[in-house]
C-alpha positions as CSV (number, residue, x, y, z in Angstrom):
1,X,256.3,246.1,72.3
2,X,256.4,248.0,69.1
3,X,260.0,249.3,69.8
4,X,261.1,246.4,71.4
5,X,260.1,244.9,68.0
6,X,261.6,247.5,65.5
7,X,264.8,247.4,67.9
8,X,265.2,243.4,66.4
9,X,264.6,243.9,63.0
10,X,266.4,247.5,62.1
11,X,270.1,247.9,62.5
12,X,271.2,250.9,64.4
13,X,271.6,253.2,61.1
14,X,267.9,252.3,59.5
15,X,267.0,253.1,63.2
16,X,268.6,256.8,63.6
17,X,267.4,257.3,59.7
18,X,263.8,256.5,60.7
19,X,263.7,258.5,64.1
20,X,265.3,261.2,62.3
21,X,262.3,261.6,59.6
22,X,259.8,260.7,62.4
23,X,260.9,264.1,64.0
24,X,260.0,265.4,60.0
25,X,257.4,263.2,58.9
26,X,255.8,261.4,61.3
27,X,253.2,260.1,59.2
28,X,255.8,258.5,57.1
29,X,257.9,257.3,59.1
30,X,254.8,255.4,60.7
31,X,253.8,253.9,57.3
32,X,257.2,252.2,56.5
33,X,257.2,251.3,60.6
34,X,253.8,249.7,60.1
35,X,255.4,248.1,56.5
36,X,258.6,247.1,58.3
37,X,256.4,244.8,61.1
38,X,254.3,243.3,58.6
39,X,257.0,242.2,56.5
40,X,258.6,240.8,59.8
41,X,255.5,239.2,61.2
42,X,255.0,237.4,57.8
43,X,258.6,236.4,57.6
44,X,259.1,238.4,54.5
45,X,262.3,240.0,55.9
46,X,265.8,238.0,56.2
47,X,268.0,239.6,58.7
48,X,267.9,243.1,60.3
49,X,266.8,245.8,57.4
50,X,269.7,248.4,56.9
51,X,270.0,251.7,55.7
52,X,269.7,251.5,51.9
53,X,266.4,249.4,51.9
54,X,264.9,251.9,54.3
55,X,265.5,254.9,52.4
56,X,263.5,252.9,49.2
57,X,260.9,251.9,51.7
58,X,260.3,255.4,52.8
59,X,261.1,256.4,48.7
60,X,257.9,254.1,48.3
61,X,255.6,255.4,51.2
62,X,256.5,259.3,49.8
63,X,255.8,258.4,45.8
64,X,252.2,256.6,47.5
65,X,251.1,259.6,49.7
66,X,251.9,262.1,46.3
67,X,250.3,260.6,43.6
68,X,247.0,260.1,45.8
């Protein structure tokens, strides 16, 4: 269900980009999954997420984790 989910909401290059840092970063990749559904389930997102606002979600989850 989670797939199924993230497969509706990312387009096809947010998707490789995140299963490519999973395979680095799991962790992180996670977090901006976890961010991504929330944002979906509370009808914060408009359309599928692309590229570019991935790489400043996962921008955001790396600047959290360091300064922690």
């Amino acid at each position: 269900m989670r797939k199924t989910m993230l497969m509706s909401v990312l387009d096809n290059d947010a998707r490789e980009r995140l299963a490519r840092i999973a395979i680095v970063i799991p962790q992180n990749a996670r977090a901006v999954e976890d961010m991504i559904l929330r944002m979906a389930q509370t009808a914060q997102l408009r359309g599928k997420v692309r590229e570019d606002p991935l790489i400043d979600l996962l921008g955001y989850i790396s600047e959290s984790k360091h300064s922690t």
